[in-house]
N, C-alpha and C positions, 0 to 999 in steps of 0.2 A: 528447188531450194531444199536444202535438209532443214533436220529438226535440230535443235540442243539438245546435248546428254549432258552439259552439269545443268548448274544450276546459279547462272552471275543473275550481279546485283540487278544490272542497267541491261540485260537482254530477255528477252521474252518468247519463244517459240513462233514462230510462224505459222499465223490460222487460214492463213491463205497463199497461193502461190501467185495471184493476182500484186503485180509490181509497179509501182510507179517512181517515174523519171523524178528524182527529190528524196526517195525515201529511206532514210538513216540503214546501214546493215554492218555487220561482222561479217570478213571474209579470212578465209584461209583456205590452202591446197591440203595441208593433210595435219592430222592429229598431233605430230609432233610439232607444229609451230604454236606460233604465239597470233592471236586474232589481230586483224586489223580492220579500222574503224572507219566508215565513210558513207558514200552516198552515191546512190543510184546513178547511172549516166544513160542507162540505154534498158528499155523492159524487155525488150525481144530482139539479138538477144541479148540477154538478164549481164550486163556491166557494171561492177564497182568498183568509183575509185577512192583508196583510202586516203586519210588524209593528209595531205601534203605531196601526190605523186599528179605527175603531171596527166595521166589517164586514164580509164574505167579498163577494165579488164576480167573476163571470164575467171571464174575459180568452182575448185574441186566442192565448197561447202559454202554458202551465202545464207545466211541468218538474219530476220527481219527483229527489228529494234524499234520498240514503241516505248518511246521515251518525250514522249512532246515536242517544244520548241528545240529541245538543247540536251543535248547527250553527256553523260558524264565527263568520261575523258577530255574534253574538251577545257575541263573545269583546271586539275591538273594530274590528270594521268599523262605519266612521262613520255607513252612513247607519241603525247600529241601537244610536246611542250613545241612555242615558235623562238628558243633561244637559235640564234645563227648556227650554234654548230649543228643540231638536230634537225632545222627547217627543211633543206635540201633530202628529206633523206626520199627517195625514191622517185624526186622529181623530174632530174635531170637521167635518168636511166630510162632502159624499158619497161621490165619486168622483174627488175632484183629483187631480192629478199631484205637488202645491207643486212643489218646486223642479226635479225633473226636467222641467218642460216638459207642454204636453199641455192641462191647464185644464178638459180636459172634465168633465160631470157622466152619469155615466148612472144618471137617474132612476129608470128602471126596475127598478135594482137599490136604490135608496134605502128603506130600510125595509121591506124583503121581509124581514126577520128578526122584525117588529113586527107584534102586532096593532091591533086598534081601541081608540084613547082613549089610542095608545101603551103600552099594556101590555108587559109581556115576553112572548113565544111561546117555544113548545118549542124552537124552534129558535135565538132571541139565550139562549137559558139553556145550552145544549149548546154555542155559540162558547165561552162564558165558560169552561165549565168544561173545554174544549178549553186555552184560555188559563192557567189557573191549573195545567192539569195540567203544562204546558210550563214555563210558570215556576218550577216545584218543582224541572224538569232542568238548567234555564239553570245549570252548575256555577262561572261566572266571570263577574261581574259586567261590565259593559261598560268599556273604559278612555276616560278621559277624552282629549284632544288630548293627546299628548305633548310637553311643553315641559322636555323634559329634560337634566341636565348631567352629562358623563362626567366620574369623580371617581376620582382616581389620585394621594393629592397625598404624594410621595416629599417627605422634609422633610431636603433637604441640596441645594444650590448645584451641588455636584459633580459631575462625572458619574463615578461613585459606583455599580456594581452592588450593590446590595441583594439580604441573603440570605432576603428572606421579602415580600414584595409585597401583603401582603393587608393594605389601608388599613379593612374593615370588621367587625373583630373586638375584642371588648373591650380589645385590649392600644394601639390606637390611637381610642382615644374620646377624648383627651386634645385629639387634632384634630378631632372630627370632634362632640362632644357639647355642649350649650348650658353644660355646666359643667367645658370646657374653650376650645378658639378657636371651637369655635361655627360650626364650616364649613358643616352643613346649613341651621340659622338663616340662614347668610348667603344661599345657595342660595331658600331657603323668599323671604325679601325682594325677590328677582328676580323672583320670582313663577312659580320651576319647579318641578314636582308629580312629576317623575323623575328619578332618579338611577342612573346606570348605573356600574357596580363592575367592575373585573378581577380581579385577583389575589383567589382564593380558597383557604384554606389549611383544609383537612376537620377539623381536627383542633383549630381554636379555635373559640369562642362567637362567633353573628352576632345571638345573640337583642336584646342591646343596641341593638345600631343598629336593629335592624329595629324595638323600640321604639318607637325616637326618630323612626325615621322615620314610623310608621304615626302616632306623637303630632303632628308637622308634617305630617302628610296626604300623605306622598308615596307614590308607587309606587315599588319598588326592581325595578331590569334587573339579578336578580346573575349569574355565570355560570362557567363552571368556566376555569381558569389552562391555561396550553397545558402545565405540568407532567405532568399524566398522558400528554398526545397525546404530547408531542414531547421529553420533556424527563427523564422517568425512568428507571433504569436498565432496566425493565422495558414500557415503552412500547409503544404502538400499532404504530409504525411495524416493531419488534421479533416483533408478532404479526399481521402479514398488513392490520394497518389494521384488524381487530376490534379493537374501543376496548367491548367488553362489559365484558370484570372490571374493567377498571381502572377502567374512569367510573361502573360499579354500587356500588365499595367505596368512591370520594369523593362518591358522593351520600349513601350508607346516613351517613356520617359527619356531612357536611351537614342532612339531616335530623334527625339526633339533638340535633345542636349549635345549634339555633335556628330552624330551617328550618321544623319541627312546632312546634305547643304542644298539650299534654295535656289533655283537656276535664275537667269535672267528673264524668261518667260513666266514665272512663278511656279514652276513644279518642282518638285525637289528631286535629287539622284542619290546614291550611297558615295559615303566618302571617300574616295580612289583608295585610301591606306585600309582600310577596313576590309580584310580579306577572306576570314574563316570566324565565325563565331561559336564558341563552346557553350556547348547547351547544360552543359554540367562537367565538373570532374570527378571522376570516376564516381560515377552515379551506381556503379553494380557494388561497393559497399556499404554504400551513404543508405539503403534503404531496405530497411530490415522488415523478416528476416529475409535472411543471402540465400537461404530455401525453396525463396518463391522469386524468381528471376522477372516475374509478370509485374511485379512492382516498378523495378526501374524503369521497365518498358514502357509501362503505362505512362510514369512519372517523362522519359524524355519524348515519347510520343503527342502527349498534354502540350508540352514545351514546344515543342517542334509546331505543331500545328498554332499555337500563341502568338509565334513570332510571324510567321505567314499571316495570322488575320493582323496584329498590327502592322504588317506595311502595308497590307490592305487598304485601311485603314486612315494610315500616309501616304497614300498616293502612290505606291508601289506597287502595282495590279498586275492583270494579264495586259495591260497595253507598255508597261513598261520595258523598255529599251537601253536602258543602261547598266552599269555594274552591280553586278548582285554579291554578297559573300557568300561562302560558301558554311556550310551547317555540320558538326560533328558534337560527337559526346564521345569524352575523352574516357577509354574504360581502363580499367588495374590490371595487372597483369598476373591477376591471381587466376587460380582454376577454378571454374564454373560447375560442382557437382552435380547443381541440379539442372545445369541449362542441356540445350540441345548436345549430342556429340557426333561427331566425324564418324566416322568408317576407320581412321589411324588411331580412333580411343582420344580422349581428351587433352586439349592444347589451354594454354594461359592466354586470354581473351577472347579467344576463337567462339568460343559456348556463349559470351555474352553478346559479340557481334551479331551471330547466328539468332538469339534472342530477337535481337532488335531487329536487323531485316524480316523474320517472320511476321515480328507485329506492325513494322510498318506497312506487310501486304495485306493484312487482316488485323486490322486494330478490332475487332469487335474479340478476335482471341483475348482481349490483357481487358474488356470489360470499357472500349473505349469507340467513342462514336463521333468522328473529326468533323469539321467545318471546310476541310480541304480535302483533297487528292495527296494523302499523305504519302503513297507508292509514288505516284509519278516524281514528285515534291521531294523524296529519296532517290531519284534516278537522277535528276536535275542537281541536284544543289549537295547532298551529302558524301563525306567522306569519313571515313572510319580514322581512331588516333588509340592510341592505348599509352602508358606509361609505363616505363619498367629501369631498375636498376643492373637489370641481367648484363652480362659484357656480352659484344658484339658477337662473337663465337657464336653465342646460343638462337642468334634472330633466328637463324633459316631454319635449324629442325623444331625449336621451339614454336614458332610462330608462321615465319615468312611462308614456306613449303607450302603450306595448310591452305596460308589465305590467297596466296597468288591461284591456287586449284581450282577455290570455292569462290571467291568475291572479285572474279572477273571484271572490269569496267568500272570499282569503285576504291578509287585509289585509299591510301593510308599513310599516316604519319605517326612519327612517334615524339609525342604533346610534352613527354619527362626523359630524358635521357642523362647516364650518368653514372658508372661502376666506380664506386671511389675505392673499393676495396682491391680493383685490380693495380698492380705498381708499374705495369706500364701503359698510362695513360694515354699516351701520344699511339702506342698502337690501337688501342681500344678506339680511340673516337674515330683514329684512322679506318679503321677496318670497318665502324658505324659507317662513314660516309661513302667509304670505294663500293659498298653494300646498296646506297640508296640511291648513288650513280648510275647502276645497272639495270639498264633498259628495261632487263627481263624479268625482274619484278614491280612489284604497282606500290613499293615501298618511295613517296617522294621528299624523306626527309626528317631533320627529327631538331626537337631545341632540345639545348645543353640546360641540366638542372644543377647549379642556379646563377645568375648572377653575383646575388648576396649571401652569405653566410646570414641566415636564419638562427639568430641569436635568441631571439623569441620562442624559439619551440625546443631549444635544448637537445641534449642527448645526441642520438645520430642521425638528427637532422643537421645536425652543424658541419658534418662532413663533406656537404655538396656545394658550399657556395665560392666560387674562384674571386669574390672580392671579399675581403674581410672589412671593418670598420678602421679607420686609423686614429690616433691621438690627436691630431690639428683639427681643430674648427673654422670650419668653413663657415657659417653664418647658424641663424636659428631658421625653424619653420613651425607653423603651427597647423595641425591636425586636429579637424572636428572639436576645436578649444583647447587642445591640450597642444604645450608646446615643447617641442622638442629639440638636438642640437643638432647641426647637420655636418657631421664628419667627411673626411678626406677617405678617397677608398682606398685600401691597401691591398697589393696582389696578395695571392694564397700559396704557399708551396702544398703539395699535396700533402694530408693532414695522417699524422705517423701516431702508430699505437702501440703502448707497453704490452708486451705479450706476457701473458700469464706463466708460472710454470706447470710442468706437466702433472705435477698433483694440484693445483688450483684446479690445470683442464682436464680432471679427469669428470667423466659423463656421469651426471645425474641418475634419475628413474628410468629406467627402461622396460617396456612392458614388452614382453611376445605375444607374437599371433591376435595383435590388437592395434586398430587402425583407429587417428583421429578421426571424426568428421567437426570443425569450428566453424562457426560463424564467426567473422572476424573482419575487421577492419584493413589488416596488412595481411598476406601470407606470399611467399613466393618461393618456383618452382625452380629445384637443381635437380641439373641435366647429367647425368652418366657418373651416378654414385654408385660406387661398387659394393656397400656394405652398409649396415646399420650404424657400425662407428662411424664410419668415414660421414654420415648424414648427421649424425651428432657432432661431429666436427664443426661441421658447416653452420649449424645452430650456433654451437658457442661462437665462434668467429664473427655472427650478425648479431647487433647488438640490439634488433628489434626483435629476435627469436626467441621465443616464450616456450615452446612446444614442436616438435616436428614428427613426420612418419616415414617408416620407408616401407617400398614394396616391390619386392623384386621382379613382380608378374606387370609395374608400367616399366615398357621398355623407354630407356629416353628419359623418365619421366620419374625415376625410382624415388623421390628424396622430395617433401614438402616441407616449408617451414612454415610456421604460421604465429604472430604476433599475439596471441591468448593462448592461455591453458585450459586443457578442454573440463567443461560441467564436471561437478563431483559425482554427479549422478551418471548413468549407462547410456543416457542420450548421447555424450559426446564421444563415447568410445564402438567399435563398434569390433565384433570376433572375425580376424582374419587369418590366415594358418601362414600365408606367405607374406605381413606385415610386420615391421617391429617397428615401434612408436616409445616418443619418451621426451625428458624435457631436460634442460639444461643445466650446468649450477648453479647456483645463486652468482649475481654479478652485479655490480655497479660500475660508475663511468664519473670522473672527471675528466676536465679540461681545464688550460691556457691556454690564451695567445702569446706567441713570442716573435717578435721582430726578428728579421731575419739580413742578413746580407745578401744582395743578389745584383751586382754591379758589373760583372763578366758574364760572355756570354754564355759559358757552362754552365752559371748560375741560374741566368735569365730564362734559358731555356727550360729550367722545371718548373717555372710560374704556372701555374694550372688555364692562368690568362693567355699566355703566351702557346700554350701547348694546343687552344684552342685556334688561337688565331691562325698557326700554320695548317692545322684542320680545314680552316675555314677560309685559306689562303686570302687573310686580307692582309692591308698597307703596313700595318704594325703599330703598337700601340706607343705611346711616347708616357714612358715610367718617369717622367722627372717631370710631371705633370701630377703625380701621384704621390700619396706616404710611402713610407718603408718598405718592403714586403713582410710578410709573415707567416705562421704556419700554428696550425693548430696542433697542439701534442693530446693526447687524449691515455687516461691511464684506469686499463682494463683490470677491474680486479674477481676473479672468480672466487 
């Protein structure tokens, strides 16, 4: 057996050449494929068969896997999803490759499992029941492509802080149930199978939704509210960034509140819709400062380990046998200064993933000493997610390239998706999805950001949500005592901005040979800026751009924006010869909503609703079930 030369999440080097019939491996013939995943058939000699082919077979490089009961992939790394079209792939052949390349047959391994007249031999009966013994352990079904939509829908105009934020609890089905506005219903007709949730409140019923959701076949991404991290009087940041009790006392609650259901034997299972639970969102700039990366770490390691001791806890142990979800922390798609870097120079989230797998190998690194097996616990159950507004173009050199190299065996999703600034939309998501179809990245999907236009947060947060609110009232609801009206939803035309003239847009301060470094809450990363203006462009253009830099020596990578203006003081600047840095002009933003006509299909088709559903090839939505369309105008003034 060979060694590993990288470094994936879910493989571990081989300490022995000593093999046994059952035991998990990566195989491949030569460098230029892609690994394939499976298990032992024969120690001597040394046969693996990956998974889904119908028999074990010699290969050029065999890699031992110590990953416990259950191996990543399994969880939903694509190329080991059981949808029909993918099932067969190398089943019914000898030796293909299918889609990774290759073609070859090698005969001589074809039917070495077989006796005469095709009988079964001792040995295709010993695969099998190799096979059946595994599938007993497989504890999480494989997920299908995520076609998912983040679902947040705050039911007021205003921007309006709301004392309680959790849209998926019995008190707000009124929204979200077929026998009230019927939001999932509308969701389910787009043709998307996920829905990703925020605000989460421990202490009301999620069993309802999860219901409805599992009765419409979706998957649910639910995940914990940054209330415990950042926001309680008793917080994380209060106890050293151990996020242990706090995140162990809102799960144990979670759990009791619909999370579990009780079987008829009296033990309880996880709820079939329950499929990925976020341990935070974007926890790498919720916890300051953004200088010390060991913070978050610590903070979703705490968390991670929480929720493993309360199902504990609840009767979800090592003897348990049924569906698990699976575990991620949703990071930003900013650049990681201070985390670890690549060998390519720095990528936007890549540094903070890298963060996190290091401390979950050695948590005593980030100052942390678990109750669990939080490596193996990472190989089992985790999956990496990041958020970004970047258009489709930029996943693979920005992002995808990097991590399919590095994070081998631990697939990824994208938790926020969503370029409102590009004008053609129908190809941006298109190109999102033909991207996470491809076998040959461990990229399985991504939700659209947002359902609702976020009236509550103003600004250019309004520009993401494909339902707006409409003028007909539909009934009232009340939230946490306060009550509210519950509007008709209205589609969105993609939301259009007055351009400034070209002396409004001319460029603010410009400094030479002087690099930001911000600690900041937003910043994000443009790809193949040819010039310092052109990166000042891009600033003014984003209406959360406060300050940006450019640097001709990142290749790829020339141009950052970032959401603050850096210290008055020299800490935030820093002397670079091949940098120019600067900020933008003074600007403000209104908006209207305006009702809009969209009753042919030339119209219909710029619905932002509608642009997704062909995305998402579903049934199609039925618009005379809904208010008017509309579009938001927004007018930029520099």
């Amino acid at each position: 057996a060979t060694t590993t030369t990288s470094e994936p999440a879910a493989v571990l080097p081989s300490t022995s050449t000593a093999w046994k019939v059952g035991d998990m491996a990566r195989v491949r013939d030569a460098e230029s494929e892609l690994w394939e995943y499976g298990f032992v058939t024969s120690a001597e000699p040394l046969l693996v068969r990956p998974k889904g082919w119908k028999s074990g077979f010699a290969w050029n490089e065999v890699e031992h896997i110590h990953a416990g009961k259950l191996l990543i992939p399994t969880l939903s790394h694509k190329r080991w999803r059981v949808d029909n079209d993918t099932k067969s792939h190398g089943k019914n052949s000898t030796r293909s490759h299918g889609q990774h390349g290759g073609g070859r047959e090698d005969s001589k391994h074809h039917d070495e499992g077989r006796g005469k007249g095709g009988q079964q031999s001792q040995k295709d009966k010993q695969d099998e029941e190799v096979h059946e013994a595994r599938h007993e352990l497989e504890l999480v079904a494989p997920l299908k492509l995520i076609k998912g939509i983040c679902y947040s829908p705050v039911p007021t105009r205003h921007a309006k802080r709301l004392d309680n934020d959790d849209f998926f609890s019995d008190e707000t089905s009124s929204m979200w149930s077929r026998m009230g506005r019927g939001d999932l219903a509308v969701m389910k007709s787009m043709g998307a199978n996920t829905v990703r949730l925020y605000g989460n409140d421990p202490h009301r019923s999620h069993e309802r939704f999860l219901e409805e959701a599992h009765d419409l076949g979706f998957h649910v991404i639910a995940g914990f509210s940054d209330y415990p991290y950042i926001q309680m009087r008793d917080n994380c940041a209060t106890t050293h960034f151990d996020c242990f009790e706090q995140i162990k006392e809102q799960y144990k609650m979670n759990l009791e509140n619909g999370f579990l259901k009780k079987k008829a034997d009296g033990s309880v299972e996880y709820h079939p819709a329950l499929r990925i639970m976020t341990l935070m969102n974007e926890p790498d700039i919720k916890f300051f400062p953004l200088s010390k990366p060991r913070n978050f770490a610590k903070a979703m390691l705490s968390a991670f380990d929480a929720v493993l001791e309360a199902e504990r806890e609840a009767g979800i142990d090592e003897t348990y046998r049924g569906h698990l979800p699976n575990l991620t922390a949703t990071i930003s798609f900013a650049v990681c200064t201070a985390c670890r870097k690549l060998d390519g120079g720095m990528k936007p989230a890549i540094g903070q993933m890298l963060e996190l797998r290091q401390a979950m190998q050695d948590p005593s690194a980030v100052g942390y000493k678990p109750k669990h097996d939080l490596w193996k616990a990472y190989q089992q159950r985790f999956e990496n997610s990041f958020n970004t507004a970047n258009p489709a173009l930029d996943m693979r050199p920005l992002f995808l390239d990097a991590y399919d190299e590095h994070f081998q065996g631990t697939p990824v999703f994208v938790g926020e998706y969503h370029s409102p600034s590009k004008d053609d939309q129908q190809f941006d998501l298109q190109t999102m999805m033909d991207i996470a179809k491809d076998r040959k990245t461990l990229l399985s999907g991504f939700s659209f950001f947002e359902f609702q236009v976020r009236y509550d947060k103003g600004g250019s947060e309004l520009m993401f949500g494909m339902f707006g609110l409409g003028e007909h009232k539909l009934d009232t609801l009340e939230i946490s005592g306060t009550e509210f009206n519950l509007w008709c939803l209205t589609p969105m035309m993609p939301p259009v901005e007055r351009q400034a003239s070209a002396e409004e847009r001319s460029c603010g301060l410009m400094e030479e040979g002087v690099i930001y470094i911000i600690d900041t809450d937003w910043s994000q990363s443009e790809s193949h800026v040819e010039t310092p203006d052109g990166c000042c462009t891009r600033c003014k253009d984003t209406p959360r751009c406060q300050s940006w830099s450019w640097d001709k020596t990142h290749a790829g990578l020339s141009c950052i924006l970032y959401g603050q203006r850096p210290e008055d003081d020299s800490g935030g600047r820093l002397a670079k010869k091949s940098a120019v840095s600067g900020l933008p002009p003074p600007r403000s933003m209104t908006w209207r909503q305006d009702g809009v006509l969209a009753t042919v299909k030339d119209d219909i088709i710029m619905l932002l609703p509608e642009t997704l559903t062909q995305v998402f090839e579903g049934k199609g939505i039925d618009y005379t079930a809904l208010c008017k369309a509309a579009q938001l105008k927004f007018y930029m003034y520099a």
